[in-house]
C-alpha positions as CSV (number, residue, x, y, z in Angstrom):
1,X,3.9,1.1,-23.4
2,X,7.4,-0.2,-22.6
3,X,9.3,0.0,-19.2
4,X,11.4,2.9,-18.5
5,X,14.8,3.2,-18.7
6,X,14.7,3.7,-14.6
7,X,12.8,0.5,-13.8
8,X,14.5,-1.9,-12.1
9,X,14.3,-4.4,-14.5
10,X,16.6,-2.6,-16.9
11,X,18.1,-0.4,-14.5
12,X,19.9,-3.9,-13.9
13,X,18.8,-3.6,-9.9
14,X,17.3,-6.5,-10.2
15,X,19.3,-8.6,-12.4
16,X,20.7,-11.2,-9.7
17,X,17.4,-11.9,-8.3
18,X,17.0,-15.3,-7.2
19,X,12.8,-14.8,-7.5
20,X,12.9,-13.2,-10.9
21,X,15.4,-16.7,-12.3
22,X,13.0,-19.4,-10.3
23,X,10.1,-17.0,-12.2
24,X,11.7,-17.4,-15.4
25,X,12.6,-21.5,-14.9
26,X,15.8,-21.3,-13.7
27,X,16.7,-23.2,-10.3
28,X,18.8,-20.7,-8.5
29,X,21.5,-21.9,-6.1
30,X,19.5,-20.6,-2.5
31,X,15.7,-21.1,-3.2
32,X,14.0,-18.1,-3.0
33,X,10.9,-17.5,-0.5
34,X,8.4,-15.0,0.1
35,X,4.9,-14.9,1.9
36,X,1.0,-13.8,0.4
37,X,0.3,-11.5,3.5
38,X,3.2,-10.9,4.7
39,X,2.6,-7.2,5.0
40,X,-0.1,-7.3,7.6
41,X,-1.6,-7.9,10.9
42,X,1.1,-10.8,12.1
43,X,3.5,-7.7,12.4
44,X,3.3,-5.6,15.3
45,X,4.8,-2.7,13.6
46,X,1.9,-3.2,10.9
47,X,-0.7,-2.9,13.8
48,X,1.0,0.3,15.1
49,X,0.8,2.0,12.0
50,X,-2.7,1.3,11.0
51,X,-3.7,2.7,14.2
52,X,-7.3,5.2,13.5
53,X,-6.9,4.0,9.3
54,X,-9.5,2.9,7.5
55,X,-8.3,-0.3,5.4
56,X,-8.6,1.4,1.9
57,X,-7.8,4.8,3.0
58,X,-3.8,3.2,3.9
59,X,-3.7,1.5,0.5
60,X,-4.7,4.4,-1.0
61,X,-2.3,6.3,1.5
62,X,1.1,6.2,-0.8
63,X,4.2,6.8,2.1
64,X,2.1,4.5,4.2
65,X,1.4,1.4,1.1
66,X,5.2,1.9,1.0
67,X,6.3,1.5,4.5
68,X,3.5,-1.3,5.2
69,X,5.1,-3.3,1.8
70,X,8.5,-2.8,3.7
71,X,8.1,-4.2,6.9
72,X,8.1,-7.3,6.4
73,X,11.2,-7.2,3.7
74,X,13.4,-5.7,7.0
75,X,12.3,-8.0,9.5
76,X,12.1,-11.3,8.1
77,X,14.8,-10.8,5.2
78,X,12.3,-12.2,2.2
79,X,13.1,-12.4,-1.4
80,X,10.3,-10.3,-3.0
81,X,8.1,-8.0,-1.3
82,X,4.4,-7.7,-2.2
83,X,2.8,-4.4,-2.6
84,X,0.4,-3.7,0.0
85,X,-2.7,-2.8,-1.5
86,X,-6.4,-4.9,-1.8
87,X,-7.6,-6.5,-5.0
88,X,-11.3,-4.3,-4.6
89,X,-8.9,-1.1,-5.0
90,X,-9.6,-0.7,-8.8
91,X,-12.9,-1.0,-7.9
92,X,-12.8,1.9,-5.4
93,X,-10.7,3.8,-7.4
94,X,-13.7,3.7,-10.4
95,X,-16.1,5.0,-8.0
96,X,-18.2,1.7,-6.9
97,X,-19.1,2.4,-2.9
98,X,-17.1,-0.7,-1.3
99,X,-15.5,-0.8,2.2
100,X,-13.8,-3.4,3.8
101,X,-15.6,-4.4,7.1
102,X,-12.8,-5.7,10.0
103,X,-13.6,-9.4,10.8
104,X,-15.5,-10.0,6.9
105,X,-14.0,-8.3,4.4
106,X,-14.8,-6.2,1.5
107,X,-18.6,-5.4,1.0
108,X,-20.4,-3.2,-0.9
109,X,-23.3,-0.4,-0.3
110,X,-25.3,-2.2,-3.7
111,X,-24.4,-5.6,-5.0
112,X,-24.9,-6.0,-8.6
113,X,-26.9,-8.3,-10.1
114,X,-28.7,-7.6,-13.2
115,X,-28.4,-5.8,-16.6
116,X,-28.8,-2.3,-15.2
117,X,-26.4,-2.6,-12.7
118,X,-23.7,-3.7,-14.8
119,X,-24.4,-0.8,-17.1
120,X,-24.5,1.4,-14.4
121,X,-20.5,0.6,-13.6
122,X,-18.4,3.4,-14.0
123,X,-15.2,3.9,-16.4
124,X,-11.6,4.1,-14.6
125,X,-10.0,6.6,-14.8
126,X,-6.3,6.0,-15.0
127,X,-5.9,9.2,-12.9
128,X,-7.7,7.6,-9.7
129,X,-4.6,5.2,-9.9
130,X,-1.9,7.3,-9.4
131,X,-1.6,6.7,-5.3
132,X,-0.5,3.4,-6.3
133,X,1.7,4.6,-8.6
134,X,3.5,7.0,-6.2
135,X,3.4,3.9,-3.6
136,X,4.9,1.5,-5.9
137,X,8.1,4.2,-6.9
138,X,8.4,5.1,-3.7
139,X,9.2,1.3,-2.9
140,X,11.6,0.0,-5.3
141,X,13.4,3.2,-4.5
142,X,14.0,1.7,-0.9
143,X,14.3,-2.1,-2.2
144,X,17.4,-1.6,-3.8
145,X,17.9,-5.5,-5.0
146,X,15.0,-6.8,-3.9
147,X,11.8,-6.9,-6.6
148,X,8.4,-6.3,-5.7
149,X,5.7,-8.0,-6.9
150,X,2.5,-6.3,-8.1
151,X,-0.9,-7.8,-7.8
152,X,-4.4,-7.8,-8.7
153,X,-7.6,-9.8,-8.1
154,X,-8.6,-12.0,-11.1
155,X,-11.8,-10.5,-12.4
156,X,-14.3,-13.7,-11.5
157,X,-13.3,-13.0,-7.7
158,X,-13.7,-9.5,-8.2
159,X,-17.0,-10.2,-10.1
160,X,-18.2,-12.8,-6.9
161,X,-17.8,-9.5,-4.4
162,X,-19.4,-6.9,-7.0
163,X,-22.8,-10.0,-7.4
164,X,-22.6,-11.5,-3.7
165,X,-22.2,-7.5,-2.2
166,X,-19.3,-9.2,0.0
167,X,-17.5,-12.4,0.9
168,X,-19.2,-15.4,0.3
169,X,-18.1,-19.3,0.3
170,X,-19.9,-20.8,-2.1
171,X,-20.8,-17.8,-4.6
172,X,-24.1,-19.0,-5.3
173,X,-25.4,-15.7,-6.9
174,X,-22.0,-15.7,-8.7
175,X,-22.2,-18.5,-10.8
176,X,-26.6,-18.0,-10.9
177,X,-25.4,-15.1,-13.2
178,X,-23.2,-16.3,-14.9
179,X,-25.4,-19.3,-16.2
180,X,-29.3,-17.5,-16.3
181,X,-28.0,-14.3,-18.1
182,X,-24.4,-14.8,-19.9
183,X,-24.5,-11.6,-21.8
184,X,-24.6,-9.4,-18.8
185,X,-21.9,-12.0,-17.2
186,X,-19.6,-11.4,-19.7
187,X,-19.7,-7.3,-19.7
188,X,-19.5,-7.8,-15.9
189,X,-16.2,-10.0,-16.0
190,X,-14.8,-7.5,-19.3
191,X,-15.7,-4.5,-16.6
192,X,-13.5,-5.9,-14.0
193,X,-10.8,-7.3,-16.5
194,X,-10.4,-3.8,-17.6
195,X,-10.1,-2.4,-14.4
196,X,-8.0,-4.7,-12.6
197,X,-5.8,-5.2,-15.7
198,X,-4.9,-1.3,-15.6
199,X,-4.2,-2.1,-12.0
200,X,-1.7,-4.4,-12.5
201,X,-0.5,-2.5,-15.3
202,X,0.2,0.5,-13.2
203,X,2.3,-1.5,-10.9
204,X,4.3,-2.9,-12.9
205,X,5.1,0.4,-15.3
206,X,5.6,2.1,-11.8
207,X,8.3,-0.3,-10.6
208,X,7.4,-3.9,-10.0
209,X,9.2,-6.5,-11.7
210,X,6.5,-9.3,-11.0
211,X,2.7,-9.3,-11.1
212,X,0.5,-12.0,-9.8
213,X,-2.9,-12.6,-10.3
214,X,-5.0,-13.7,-7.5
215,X,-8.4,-15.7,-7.9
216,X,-9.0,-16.4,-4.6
217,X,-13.0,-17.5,-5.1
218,X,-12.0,-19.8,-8.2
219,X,-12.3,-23.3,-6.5
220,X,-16.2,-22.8,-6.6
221,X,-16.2,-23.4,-10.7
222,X,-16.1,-26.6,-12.3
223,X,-13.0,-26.8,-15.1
224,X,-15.9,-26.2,-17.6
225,X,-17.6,-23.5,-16.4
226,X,-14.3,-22.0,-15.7
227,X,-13.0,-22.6,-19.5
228,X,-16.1,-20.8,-20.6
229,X,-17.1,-18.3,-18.8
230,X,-13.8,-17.0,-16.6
231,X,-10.4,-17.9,-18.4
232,X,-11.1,-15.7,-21.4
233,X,-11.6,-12.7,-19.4
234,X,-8.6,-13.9,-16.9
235,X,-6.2,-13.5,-19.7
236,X,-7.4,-10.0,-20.6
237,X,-6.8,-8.6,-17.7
238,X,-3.3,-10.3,-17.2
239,X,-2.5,-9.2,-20.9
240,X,-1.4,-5.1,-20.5
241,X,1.2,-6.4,-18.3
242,X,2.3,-9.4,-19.8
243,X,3.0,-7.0,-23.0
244,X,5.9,-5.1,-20.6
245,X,7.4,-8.1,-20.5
246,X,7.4,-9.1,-16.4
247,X,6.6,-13.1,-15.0
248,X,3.1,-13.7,-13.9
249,X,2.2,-15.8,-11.7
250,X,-1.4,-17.2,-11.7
251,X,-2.7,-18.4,-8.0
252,X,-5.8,-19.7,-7.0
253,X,-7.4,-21.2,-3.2
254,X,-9.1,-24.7,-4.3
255,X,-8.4,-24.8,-7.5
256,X,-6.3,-27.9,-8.1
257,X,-8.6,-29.4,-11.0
258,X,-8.3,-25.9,-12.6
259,X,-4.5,-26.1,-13.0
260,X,-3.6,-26.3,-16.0
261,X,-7.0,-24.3,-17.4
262,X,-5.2,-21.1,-15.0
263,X,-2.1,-21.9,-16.7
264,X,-3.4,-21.4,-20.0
265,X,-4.5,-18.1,-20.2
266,X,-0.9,-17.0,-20.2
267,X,0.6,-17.0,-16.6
268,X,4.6,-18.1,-16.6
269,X,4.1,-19.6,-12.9
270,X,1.4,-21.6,-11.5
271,X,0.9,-20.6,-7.2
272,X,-0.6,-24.0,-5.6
273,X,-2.4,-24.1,-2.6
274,X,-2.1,-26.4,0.2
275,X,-4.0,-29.4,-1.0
276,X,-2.4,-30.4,-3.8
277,X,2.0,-31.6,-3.4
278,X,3.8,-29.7,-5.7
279,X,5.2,-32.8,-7.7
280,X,1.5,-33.7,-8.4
281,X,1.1,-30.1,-9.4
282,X,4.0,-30.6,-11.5
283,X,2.7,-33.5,-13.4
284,X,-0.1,-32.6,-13.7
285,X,1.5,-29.6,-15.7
286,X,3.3,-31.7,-17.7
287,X,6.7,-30.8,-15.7
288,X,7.2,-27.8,-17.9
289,X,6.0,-25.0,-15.2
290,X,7.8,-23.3,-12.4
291,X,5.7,-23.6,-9.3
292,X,5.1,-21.2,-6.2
293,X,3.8,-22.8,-3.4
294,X,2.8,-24.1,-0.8
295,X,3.3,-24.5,2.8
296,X,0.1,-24.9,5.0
297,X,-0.6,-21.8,6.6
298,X,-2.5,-24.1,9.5
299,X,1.4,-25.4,10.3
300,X,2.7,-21.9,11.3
301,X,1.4,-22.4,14.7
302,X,2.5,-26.4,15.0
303,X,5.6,-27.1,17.1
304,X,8.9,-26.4,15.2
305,X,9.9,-30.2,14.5
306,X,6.5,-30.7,12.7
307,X,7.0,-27.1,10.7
308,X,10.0,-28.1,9.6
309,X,9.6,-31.5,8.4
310,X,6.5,-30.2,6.5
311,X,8.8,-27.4,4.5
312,X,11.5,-29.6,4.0
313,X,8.8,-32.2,2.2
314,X,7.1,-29.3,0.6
315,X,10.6,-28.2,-1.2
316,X,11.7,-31.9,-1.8
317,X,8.4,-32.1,-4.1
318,X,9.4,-28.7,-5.5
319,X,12.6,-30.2,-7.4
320,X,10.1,-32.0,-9.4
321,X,9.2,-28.4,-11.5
322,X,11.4,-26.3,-13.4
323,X,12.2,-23.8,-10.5
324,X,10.8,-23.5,-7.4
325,X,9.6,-20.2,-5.4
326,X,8.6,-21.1,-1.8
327,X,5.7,-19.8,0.0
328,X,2.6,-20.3,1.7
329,X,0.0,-21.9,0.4
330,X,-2.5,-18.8,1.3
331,X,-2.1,-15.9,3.1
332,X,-0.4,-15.8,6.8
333,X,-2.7,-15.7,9.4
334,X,-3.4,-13.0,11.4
335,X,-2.0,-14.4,14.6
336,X,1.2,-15.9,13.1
337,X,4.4,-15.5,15.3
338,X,6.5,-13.5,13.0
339,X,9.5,-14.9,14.5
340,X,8.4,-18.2,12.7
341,X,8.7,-16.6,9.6
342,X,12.1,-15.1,10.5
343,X,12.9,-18.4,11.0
344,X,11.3,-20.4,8.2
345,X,13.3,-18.3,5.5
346,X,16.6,-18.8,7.7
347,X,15.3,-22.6,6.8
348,X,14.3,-22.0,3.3
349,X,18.1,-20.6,2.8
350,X,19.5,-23.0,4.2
351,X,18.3,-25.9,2.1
C-alpha cells in the first residue's frame, strides 16, 4: 500500500514542518512542541462537547474525533495535533465488549486469560475502521500545515487490559501469562499486533504524517522479559506503517532501562518519560536518536518561575540528541490550566 497522491506528505502540505525534520534528525530553527492529551478534559471546550457521550461512542463519532483533535491545535498554537481516539479502539471495533469507565479507564465485560479465550478473539475487519478513517481526512483537511499524528497502543499494554479486564499497576496476571503458558501469550500479543497495527495503519493511509506507539504498561517488564516475549510482537504491529514510509515514535511510562530494547524494534524516535534527563536518554542511545520528551506533567500546576526553569533544563538536555521534539513526559492532567500550555509553547518558541 503506498500513500496517495492527496496525503499531505506528498501533497507537499506538510513539507516545512518543524515536527516532521526534528522526527527525521534534523534540528529545526524553532523547536517544535506538542502535548500527549492535549485533546481532552484540561479544555473547557472539550468538556462542552462531550456533554451526554459515551467515551468510545465520540472516538468512534468522526465530525466529533475531528473537532476534539482540533481544539487544542486553535487554542494553544501546537506543532502536531494528535488524533483523538483510545488505544482499546481496535479492540472495540473487532467486537471484544470493552467500555471505558469515568474515574478507571477501559475495562472489559470478560478478561482473557486462558487458551480458549484467546481463540475465542474475533478477526477485524478493516470495515469496522472506517470512522477513524473518515475522522482522520476530515482533519488534515482543516490542518492545512500542521501534521497529525496517528497513534496506537503497543500490543503488551493492550494485552495487560484484555488479561487484567481493566487497568491495573503492576499487571500481575499479565506477565503470569506470559511466563506459565507462552504459546497462548504469543497468539494473544500476535492478536493485538494485528489489530492495533491495522489501526495505525489506517491513520496514517487516511492522512497522518506521524504514528506513535504508546506502551503505556511497559515499565512493569524487566529488559529480558521484554526482549523475549514483547519487542517481537511490538515491531509487528509498528511495521504496516513503517512500510508507508512516515516517523514513529516509540513511547513508554517507566521504561528507562527498556530504551534502547523499544528503540530496536524499528521506531525513528524514542518518547522519554519524566524520570530519566534526556541527555542520559541520549547516551544511553548512543547519541544517534532524536528524542521526544519530557516535561513533568506534576510541574504544570507549580508556580511559573519553577515551570519554566524546569523546560528551559529539560530543552538544554535536549541538544544533546540529534533533534529535539518537546513535550510532556505523560499525558496532561485533567485539571491543567490550559492557559499554561498556551503559554509553555509561547516559551518553547521562544528558545
Amino acid at each position: 500500500m503506498l500513500l496517495t497522491v492527496s496525503h499531505p506528505l506528498r501533497d507537499g502540505r506538510v513539507a516545512a514542518s518543524s515536527l516532521l525534520a526534528a522526527y527525521r534528525g534534523h534540528r529545526p530553527a524553532t523547536a517544535p512542541v506538542w502535548f500527549m492529551r492535549q485533546a481532552g478534559r484540561s479544555l473547557p471546550e472539550y468538556r462542552a462537547l462531550r456533554v451526554g457521550t459515551d467515551m468510545l461512542e465520540a472516538c468512534l463519532t468522526p465530525d466529533l474525533a475531528s473537532e476534539i483533535t482540533l481544539q487544542p491545535v486553535r487554542r494553544h498554537g501546537v506543532d502536531a495535533a494528535i488524533f483523538f481516539s483510545d488505544i482499546v479502539i481496535p479492540v472495540r471495533a473487532a467486537g471484544v465488549d470493552v467500555r471505558i469507565v469515568p474515574g478507571r479507564g477501559p475495562v472489559l465485560a470478560e478478561p482473557v486469560r486462558t487458551a480458549a479465550d484467546v481463540a475465542a478473539l474475533p478477526a477485524l475487519d478493516p470495515a469496522a475502521l472506517d470512522p477513524v478513517r473518515e475522522a482522520v481526512a476530515a482533519t488534515v483537511a482543516e490542518l492545512g500545515s500542521t501534521p497529525l499524528i496517528g497513534f496506537a497502543g503497543a500490543p503488551y499494554t493492550l494485552a495487560s487490559y484484555l488479561v487484567e479486564g481493566g487497568p491495573s499497576k503492576e499487571q500481575l496476571r499479565t506477565r503470569a501469562l506470559m511466563h506459565a503458558d507462552p504459546d497462548t501469550w504469543a497468539r494473544l500479543l500476535s492478536w493485538c499486533a494485528e489489530i492495533t497495527g491495522a489501526f495505525l495503519a489506517a491513520q496514517i493511509a487516511a492522512g497522518a504524517s506521524a504514528g506513535q506507539l504508546f506502551d503505556s504498561w511497559a515499565g512493569s517488564l524487566s529488559l529480558a522479559d521484554y526482549t523475549a516475549h514483547v519487542a517481537p510482537h511490538s515491531e509487528r504491529a509498528i511495521a504496516p506503517a513503517k512500510a508507508l514510509g512516515v516517523p514513529i515514535v516509540h513511547f513508554g511510562v517507566g521504561t528507562a532501562e527498556l530504551l534502547p530494547a523499544m528503540h530496536a524494534i524499528g521506531a525513528d524516535v524514542s518518547g522519554v518519560d519524566w524520570r530519566l534527563p534526556l541527555d542520559e536518554a541520549s547516551r544511553r542511545l548512543g547519541g544517534t536518536v532524536p528524542l521526544q520528551g519530557n516535561i513533568d506533567p506534576a510541574l504544570l500546576a507549580a508556580p511559573w518561575a519553577v515551570l519554566e526553569a524546569h523546560v528551559r533544563d529539560v530543552v538544554e538536555r535536549g541538544r544533546a540528541a540529534p533533534a529535539h521534539v518537546v513535550n510532556l513526559g505523560h499525558g496532561v492532567p485533567p485539571d491543567t490550566n490550559p492557559t499554561v500550555l498556551t503559554r509553555l509553547v509561547e516559551l518553547i518558541h521562544s528558545l
